[in-house]
N, C-alpha and C positions, 0 to 999 in steps of 0.2 A: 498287664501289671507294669506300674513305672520299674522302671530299674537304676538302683541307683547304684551306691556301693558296697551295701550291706548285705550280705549271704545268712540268712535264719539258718539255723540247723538243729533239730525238732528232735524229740526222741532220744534224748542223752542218755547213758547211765549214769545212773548218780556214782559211781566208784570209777566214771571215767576219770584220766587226770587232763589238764590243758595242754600238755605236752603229746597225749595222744594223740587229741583233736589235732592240733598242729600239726603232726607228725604229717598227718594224711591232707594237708594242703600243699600245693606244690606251686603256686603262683604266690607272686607278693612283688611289694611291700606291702603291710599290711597296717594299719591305722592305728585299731584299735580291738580289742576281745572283749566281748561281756559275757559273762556267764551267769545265769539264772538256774541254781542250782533248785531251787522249789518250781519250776517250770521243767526242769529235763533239757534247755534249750541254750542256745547261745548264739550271740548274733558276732559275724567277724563283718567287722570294715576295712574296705581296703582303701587305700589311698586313691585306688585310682579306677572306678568303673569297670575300665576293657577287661583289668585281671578279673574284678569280682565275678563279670561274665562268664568268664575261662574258666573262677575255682568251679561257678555254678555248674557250668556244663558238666567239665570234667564228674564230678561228684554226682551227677545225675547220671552219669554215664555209667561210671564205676560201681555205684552202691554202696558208697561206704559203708562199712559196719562198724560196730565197739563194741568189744563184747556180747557177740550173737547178738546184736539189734543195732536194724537197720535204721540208720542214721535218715528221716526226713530232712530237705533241702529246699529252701524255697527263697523269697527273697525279707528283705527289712527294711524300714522306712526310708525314703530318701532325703539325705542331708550332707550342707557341706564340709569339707574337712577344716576344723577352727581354724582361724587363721591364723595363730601366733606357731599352732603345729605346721600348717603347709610354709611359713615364712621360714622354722627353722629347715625343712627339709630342704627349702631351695636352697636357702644361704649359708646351711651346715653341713648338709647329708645326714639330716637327722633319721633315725630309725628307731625302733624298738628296744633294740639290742647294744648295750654296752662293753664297751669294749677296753681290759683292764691291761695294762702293760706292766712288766717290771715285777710279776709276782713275789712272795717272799715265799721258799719251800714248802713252809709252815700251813698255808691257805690249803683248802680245802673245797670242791665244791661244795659240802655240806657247809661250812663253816661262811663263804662267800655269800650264799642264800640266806643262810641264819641274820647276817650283817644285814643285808639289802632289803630283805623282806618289808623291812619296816617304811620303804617306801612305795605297797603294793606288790599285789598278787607276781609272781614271778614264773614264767612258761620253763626254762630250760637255764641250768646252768651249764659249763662246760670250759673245764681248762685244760688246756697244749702246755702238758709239762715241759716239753725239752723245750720252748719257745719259752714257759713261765708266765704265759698271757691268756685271759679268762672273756668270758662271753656270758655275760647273762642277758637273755630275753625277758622283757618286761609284757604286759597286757595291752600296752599304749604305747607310742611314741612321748607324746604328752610327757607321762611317770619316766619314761629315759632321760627325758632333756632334766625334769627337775633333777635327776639323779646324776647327771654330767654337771648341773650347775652347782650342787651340795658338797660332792665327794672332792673338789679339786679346792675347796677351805677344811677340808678335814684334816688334821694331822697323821691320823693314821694310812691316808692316801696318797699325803707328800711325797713327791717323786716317781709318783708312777703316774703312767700315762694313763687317761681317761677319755675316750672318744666313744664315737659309732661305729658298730661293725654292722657289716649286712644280716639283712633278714634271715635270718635259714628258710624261710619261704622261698626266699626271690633267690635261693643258691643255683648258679652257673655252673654248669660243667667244665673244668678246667679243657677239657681237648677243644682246639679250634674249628673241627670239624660241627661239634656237637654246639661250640659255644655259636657257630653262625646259623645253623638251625634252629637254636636259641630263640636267637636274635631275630630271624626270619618271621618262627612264630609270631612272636611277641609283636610287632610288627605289623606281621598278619591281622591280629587281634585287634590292634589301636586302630588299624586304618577299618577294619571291618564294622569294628565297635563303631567307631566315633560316624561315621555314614550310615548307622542300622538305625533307624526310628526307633526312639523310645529307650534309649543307652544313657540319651544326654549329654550334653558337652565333654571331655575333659578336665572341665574342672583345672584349666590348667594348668594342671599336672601332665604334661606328655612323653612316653616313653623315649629316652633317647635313643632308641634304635630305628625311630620309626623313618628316619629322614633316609638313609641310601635304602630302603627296603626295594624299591620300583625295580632295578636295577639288576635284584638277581635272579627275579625270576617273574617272569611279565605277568601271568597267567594267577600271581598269587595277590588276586584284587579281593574289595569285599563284596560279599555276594556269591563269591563263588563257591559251586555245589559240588563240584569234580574231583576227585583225586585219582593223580595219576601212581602208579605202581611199576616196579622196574625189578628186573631181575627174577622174575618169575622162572621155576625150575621147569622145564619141558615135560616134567609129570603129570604137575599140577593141575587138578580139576580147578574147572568154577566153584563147586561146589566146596571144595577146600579154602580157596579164597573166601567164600563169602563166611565161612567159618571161624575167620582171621579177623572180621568185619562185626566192630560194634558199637554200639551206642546211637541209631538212627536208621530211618526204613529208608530202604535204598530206591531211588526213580529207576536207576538202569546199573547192570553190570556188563561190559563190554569187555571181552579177555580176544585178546589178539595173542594165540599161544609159539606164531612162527616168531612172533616177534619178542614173545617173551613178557609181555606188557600188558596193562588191564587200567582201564577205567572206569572208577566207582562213583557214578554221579547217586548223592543222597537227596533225598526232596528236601531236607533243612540246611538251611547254609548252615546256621551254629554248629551242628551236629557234625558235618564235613570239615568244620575249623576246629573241635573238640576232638573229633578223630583224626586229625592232621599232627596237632598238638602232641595228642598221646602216641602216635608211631612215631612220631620223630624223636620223641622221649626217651621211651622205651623198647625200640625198633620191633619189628613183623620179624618171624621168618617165617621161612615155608620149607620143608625138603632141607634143612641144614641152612638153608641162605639165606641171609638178608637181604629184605626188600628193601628199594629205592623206595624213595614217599618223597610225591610231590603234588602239583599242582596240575590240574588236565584244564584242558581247556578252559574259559569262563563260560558257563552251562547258560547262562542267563536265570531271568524269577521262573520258578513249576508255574507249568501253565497252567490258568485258572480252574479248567475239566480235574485237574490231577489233583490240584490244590483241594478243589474239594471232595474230591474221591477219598482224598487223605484224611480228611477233616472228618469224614463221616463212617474211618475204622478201614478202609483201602490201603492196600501194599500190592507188592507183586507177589504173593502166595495167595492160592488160592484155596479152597476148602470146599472139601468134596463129603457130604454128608449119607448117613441111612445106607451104608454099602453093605448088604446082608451075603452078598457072592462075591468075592476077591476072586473067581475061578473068571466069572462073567466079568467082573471090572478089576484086571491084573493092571499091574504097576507100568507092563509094555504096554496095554491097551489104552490107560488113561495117559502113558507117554507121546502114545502116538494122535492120540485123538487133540486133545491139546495143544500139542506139540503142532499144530497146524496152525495155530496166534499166535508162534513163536519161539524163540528158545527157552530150552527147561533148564533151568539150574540144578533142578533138586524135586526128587517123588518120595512119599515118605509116607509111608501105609502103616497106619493102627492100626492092626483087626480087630483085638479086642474094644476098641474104639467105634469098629464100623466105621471108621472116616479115610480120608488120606487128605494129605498135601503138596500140592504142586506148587514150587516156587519157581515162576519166573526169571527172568533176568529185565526183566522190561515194564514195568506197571503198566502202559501205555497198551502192554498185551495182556497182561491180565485182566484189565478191564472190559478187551473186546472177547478176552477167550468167557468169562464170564456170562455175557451178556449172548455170543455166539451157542454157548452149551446150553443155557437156558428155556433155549429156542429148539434144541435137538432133542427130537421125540426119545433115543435109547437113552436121554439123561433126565428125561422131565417128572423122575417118581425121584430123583437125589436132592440135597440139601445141598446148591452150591451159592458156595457166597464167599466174600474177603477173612483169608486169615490174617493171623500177627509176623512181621518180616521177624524173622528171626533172629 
C-alpha cells in the first residue's frame, strides 16, 4: 500500500460525534477531517506522514471502538498538503484550532459554536474561564486560517486576541520527564518513517524534535525491532511480561531476571515503534512498578527463513492438536519434551478443546521444535502446527 498521509477509518456509527473520533487520536497535527457520514467512514489527514504512520499503528494496535463497533483502520489516497495551508503553517503556526483571547463572561461554549459554525463543521469547543480564553477546533486547518482572517474585521471580535492554539492531537505532557520521551518518540518516528520504503518524503514538513534525537539514546534508530525493559520486579514471570506485550508477534523474549531486565525483540519494526510509543505514553507496570522502556539493541531486518515463516501464519507458539489423553500428554510432559528447542514462555491446555499451546520465547525454536516433533514417532498421530502470538 503507498502510504501517505491519510488514515481511512471504516465502520463509523452514524451517532458517533467528530469529537469522539478525535478524542481517540493521539498524534498530530492534523490537516484535515472528512466525514462521510452515508459511508460510516472518515478519512483524517495529517500534515505530516511519520504521525499518520503512528495514529495508524497505534489504532491497529489498540482497536479502537465507538459505540460497540470496531472501528476499521486502513489507509487513504496519497496527496500533498495545499500549499497556501503548508505555507501558513511554516510562516504562522497555523493549526486547526483557534485560539480566542480576552473573553466577555457572557460567551458561552454553546454560544461560541453557534457564532463560528457558520464557517464549517466545528470538532470541539472549549473555554478557560478564570483565563477568559476559548479554543475551538475546526475540520481543517484551511477553515481556521479563513476564520483568523474574518474574525479580526469583525466588530464584535475587536480587542480580543485571535490566534492558533495547538492541536489537542499533538498535546505534550507538561512534565519534562514525559515531555522528552515525547520528543524521543516522535523523533523515533520521523527518522524511522522518513528511511522506511514506501512512507515517502516529508513533504517538508519535519518534526522539530527530530535534530538532537541521535544523542540520547544511540540504540533508538530506524529499523529497530528491540525493546529494552528495566526495572522488572524479581517475581516477575516471562510469562507475565509477555502479558504486558501488545500489538505485534514477538521474534524473541530474552528476560535476564538477576538483572532485572528483558529484551523484546518483535519481527515488525512498526509494531516495536507502535509499542515503544504506547509504554512510553502510558507506562507498563508489573508487581506495582514501573517499567523502564527503551531501546535494546539494533536487532537488524528478520532474517529471510523467519520473514517467511511469519508471512505464512509462524509465531513462537506453537499448537499442539487431537490431544484425546491429557493423562498421556500432561502440560510437564509437552513442557519437557519441547522444552528441548528451547525455552517455554507459557503451556496452556484446553481440554475441552483437545489442543494446548506452547509458546516460545524464541520463533527461531519454535520452528525447529515444530519441525523436530513432526519427526517424533509419540507425536506423529497429533496436529502440530503454528499458533497466534498472543
Amino acid at each position: 500500500a503507498s502510504q501517505g498521509r491519510t488514515v481511512y477509518v471504516g465502520n463509523l456509527p452514524s451517532d458517533a460525534s467528530v469529537d469522539e473520533l478525535l478524542s481517540q487520536v493521539r498524534f498530530g497535527p492534523i490537516e484535515s477531517i472528512k466525514i462521510l457520514p452515508e459511508k460510516s467512514c472518515a478519512f483524517i489527514s495529517f500534515l505530516d506522514p511519520t504521525t499518520a504512520a503512528a495514529f495508524h499503528s497505534d489504532a491497529l494496535m489498540r482497536k479502537i471502538r465507538l459505540h460497540e463497533q470496531d472501528l476499521k483502520i486502513g489507509w487513504g489516497k496519497p496527496s500533498a498538503v495545499p500549499a497556501a495551508v503548508l505555507q501558513a503553517v511554516q510562516t504562522q503556526g497555523a493549526t486547526r484550532n483557534v485560539y480566542l483571547g480576552n473573553l466577555d463572561e457572557s460567551v458561552t461554549e454553546q454560544t461560541l459554536r453557534d457564532d463560528l459554525c457558520r464557517f464549517g463543521p466545528i470538532d470541539q469547543v472549549k473555554i478557560v474561564r478564570d483565563k477568559n480564553i476559548g479554543f475551538v477546533h475546526f475540520l481543517s486547518i484551511a477553515t481556521a486560517i479563513k476564520v483568523t482572517q474574518t474574525l479580526v474585521n469583525e466588530p464584535e471580535y475587536a480587542g480580543r486576541r485571535v490566534a492558533f492554539g495547538k492541536d489537542r492531537t499533538a498535546y505534550v505532557p507538561k512534565n519534562q520527564h514525559q515531555q522528552q520521551q515525547h520528543n524521543m518518540a516522535a523523533a523515533a518516528m520521523g527518522s524511522m518513517a522518513a528511511s522506511f520504503g514506501g512512507f515517502g518524503a516529508m513533504g517538508g514538513f519535519a518534526s522539530p524534535t527530530m535534530g538532537g534525537f541521535g544523542r540520547t539514546d544511540p540504540n533508538a534508530q530506524p529499523g529497530n525491532r528491540t525493546i529494552y525493559l528495566g526495572n522488572i520486579h524479581p517475581e516477575t514471570t516471562t510469562e507475565e511480561i509477555c502479558n504486558t506485550i501488545r500489538g505485534g508477534i514477538l521474534q524473541q523474549i530474552r528476560y535476564i531476571p538477576d538483572k532485572h531486565i528483558c529484551f523484546v525483540t518483535f519481527v515488525d519494526p512498526h509494531c516495536a515503534l507502535a509499542f515503544y510509543q504506547t509504554a512510553s505514553f502510558q507506562g507498563i507496570a508489573l508487581h506495582n512498578r514501573r517499567l523502564k522502556v527503551g531501546w535494546g539493541k539494533v536487532s537488524g531486518p528478520t532474517s529471510p527463513g523467519i520473514a517467511m515463516v511469519v508471512q505464512s501464519g509462524g509465531s513462537r507458539n506453537v499448537y499442539v492438536g487431537n490431544i484425546e489423553d491429557f493423562d498421556v500428554y500432561s502440560e510437564e510432559k509437552l513442557r519437557k519434551d519441547f522444552g528441548e528447542y528451547g525455552e517455554i514462555e507459557l503451556v496452556n491446555a484446553l481440554r475441552e478443546k483437545q489442543c494446548c499451546f506452547i509458546n516460545f520465547t524464541n520463533i527461531a525454536n519454535s520452528i525447529k521444535a515444530i519441525e523436530g516433533m513432526k519427526a517424533n514417532p509419540e507425536y506423529s498421530h497429533l496436529k502440530i502446527s503454528f499458533g497466534k502470538d498472543r
